[in-house]
Residue frames relative to the residue before (quaternion, step in Angstrom):
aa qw qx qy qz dx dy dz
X 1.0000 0.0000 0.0000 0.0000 0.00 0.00 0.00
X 0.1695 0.7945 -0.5788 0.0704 4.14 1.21 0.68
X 0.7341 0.4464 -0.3446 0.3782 3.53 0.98 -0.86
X 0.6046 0.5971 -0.3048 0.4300 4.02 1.17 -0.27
X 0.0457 0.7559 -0.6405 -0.1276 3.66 -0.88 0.10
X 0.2776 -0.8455 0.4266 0.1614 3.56 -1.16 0.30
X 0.2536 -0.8393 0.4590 0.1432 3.56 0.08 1.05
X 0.0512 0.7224 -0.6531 -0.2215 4.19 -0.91 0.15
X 0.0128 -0.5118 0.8331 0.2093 3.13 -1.67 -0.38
X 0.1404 -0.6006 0.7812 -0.0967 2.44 -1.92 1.23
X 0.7633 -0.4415 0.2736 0.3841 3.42 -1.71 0.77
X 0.5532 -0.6498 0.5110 0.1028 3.63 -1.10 0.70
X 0.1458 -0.7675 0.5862 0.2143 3.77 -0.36 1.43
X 0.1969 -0.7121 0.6730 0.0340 3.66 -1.40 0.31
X 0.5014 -0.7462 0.3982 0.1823 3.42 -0.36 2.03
X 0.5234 -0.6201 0.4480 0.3752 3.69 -0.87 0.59
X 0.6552 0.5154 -0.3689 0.4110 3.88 -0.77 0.27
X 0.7157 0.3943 -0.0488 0.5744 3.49 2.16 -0.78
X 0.4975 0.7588 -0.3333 0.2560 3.53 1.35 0.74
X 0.4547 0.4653 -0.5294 0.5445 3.33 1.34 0.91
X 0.6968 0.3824 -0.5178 0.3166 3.78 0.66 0.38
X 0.4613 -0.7802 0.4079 0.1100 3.91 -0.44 0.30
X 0.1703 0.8938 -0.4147 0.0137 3.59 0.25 0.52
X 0.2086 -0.8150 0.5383 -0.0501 3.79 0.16 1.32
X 0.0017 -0.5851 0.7691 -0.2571 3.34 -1.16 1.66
X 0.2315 -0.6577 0.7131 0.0730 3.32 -0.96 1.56
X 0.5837 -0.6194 0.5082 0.1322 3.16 -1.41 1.79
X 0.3164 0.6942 -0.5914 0.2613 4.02 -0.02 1.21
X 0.4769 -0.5871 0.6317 0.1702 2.72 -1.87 1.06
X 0.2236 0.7604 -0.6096 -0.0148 3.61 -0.93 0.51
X 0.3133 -0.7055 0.6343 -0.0428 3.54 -0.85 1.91
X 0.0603 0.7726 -0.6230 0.1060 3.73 -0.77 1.68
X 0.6391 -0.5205 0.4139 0.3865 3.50 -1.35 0.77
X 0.7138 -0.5129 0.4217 0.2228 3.61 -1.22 0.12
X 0.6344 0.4584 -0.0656 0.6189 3.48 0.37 0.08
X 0.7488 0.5038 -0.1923 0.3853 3.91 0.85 -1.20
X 0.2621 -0.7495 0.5542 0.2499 3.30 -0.94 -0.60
X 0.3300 -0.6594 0.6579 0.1532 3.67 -1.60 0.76
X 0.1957 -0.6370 0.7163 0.2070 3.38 -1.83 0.32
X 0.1630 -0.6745 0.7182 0.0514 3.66 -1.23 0.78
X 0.2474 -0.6993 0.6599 -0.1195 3.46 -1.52 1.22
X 0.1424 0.6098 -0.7708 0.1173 3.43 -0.61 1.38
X 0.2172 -0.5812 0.7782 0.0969 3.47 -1.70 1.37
X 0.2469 -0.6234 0.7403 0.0488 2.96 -1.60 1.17
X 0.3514 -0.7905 0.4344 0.2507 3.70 -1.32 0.72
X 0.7964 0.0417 -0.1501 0.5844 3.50 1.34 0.37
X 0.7180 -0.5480 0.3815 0.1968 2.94 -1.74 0.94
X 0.5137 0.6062 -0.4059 0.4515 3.90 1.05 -0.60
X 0.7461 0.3189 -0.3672 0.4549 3.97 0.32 1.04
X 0.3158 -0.8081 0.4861 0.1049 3.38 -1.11 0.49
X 0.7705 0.2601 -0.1505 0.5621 3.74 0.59 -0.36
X 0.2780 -0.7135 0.6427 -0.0228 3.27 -0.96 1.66
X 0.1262 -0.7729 0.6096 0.1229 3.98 -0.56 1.18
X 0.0688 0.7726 -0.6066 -0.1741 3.77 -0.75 0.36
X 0.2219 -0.7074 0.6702 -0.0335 3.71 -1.46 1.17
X 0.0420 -0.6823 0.7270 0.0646 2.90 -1.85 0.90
X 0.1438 -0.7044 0.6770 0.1574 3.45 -1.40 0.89
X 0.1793 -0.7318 0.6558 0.0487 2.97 -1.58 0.49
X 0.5941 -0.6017 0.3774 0.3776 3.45 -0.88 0.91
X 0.9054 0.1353 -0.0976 0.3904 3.81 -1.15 1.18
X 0.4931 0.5976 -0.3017 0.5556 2.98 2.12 0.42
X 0.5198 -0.4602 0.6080 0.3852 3.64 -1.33 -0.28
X 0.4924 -0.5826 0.5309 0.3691 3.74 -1.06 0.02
X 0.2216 -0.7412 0.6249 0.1047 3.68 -0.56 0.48
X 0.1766 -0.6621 0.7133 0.1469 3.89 -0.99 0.41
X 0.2280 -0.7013 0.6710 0.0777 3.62 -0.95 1.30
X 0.8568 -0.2459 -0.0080 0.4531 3.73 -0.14 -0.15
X 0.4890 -0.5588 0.6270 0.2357 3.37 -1.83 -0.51
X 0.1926 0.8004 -0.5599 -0.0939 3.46 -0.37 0.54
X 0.3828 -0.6292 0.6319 0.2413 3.86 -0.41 1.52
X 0.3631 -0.7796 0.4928 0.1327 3.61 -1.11 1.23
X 0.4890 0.6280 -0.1528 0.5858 3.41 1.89 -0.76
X 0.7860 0.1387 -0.1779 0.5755 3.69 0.52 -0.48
X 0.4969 -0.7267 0.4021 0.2515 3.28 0.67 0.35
X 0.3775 0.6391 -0.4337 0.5108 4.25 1.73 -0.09
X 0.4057 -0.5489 0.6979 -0.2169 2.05 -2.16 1.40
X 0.0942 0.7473 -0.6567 0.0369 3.86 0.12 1.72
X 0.0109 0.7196 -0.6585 -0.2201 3.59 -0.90 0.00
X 0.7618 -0.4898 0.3593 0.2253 3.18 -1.06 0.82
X 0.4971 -0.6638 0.4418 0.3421 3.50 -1.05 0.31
X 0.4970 0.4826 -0.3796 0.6132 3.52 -0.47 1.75
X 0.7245 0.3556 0.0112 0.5904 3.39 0.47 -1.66
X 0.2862 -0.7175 0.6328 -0.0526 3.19 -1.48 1.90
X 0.3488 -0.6338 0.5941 0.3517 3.56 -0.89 0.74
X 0.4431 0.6199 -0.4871 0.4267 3.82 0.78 0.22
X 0.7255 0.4728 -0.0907 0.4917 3.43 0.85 -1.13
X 0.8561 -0.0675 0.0902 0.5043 3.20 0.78 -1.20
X 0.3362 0.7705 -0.5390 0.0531 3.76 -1.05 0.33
X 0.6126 -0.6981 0.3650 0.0652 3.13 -1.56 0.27
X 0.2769 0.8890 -0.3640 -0.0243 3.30 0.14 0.40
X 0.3784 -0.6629 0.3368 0.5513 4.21 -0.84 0.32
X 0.3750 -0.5732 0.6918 0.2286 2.89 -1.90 0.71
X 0.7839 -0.3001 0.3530 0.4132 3.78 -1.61 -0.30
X 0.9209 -0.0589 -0.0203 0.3848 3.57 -1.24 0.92
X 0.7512 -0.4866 -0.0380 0.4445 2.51 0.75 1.89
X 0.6589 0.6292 -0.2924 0.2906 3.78 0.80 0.12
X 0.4703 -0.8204 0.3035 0.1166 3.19 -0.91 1.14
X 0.1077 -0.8302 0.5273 0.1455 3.97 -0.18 0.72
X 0.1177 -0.6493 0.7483 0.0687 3.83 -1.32 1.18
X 0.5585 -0.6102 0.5148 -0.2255 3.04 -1.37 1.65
X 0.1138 0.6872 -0.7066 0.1245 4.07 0.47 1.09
X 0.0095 0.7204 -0.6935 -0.0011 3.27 -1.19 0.41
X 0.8135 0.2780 -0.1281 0.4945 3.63 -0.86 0.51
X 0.0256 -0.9153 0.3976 -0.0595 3.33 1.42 0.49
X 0.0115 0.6743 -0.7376 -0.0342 3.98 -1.34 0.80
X 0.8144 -0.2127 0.3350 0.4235 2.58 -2.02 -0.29
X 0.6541 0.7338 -0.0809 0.1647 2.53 0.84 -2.07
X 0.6945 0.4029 -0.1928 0.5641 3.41 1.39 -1.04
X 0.1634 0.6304 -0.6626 0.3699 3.76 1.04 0.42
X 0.5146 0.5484 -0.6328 0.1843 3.38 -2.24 0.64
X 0.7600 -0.4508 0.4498 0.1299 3.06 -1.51 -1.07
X 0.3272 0.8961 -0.2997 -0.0083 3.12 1.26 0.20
X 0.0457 -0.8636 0.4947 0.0862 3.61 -0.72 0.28
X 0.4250 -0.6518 0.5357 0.3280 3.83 -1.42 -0.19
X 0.1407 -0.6868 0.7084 0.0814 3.38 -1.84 0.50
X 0.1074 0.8279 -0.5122 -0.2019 3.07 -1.39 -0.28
X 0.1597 0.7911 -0.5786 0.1180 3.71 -1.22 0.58
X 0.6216 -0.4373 0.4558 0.4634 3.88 -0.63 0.12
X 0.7873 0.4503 -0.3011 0.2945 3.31 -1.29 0.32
């Protein structure tokens, strides 16, 4: 499978002090050509927050945070490592955030999920 990569999303952790807000990522497997690109989709249940973290784990790694996307300014930081060529964030409808792989590898196989909190 050299030409295939596989992407998950999996259920979204939400920092204590922030548990009346609710963020829902259906748990799918999604398996794109090389070369392509994927959209992820975390819905968030209210507006009372401003920075959207996305993360990918990978097996025998550390977790890694790829970007920040500030929901209020509408910006796109990726992390250091991580190209807004490659990757970025942006809001989708009713309140929900989309992260952008573009230019897909192997390499970007994992886990990837959403958080939020200020900062």
């Amino acid at each position: 499978m050299s030409g295939y990569l596989t992407l998950l999303l999996a259920a979204a952790l939400v920092p204590a002090g922030q548990t009346s807000i609710i963020l829902e990522q259906k748990a799918i497997s999604i398996t794109r050509n090389v070369d392509g690109s994927a959209a992820l989709i975390c819905e968030i249940s209210s507006p009372q927050f401003d920075n959207v973290h996305w993360y990918r784990y990978q097996e025998g790694k550390a977790p890694q945070r790829l970007l920040r996307y500030s929901m209020t300014k509408s910006e796109s930081v990726p992390d250091p490592g991580f190209s807004s060529e490659k990757i970025r964030a942006y809001k989708g409808k009713d309140n929900s955030c989309r992260l952008i792989l573009s230019q897909l590898q192997v390499s970007d196989s994992g886990m990837y999920h959403c958080a939020i909190w200020d900062g």
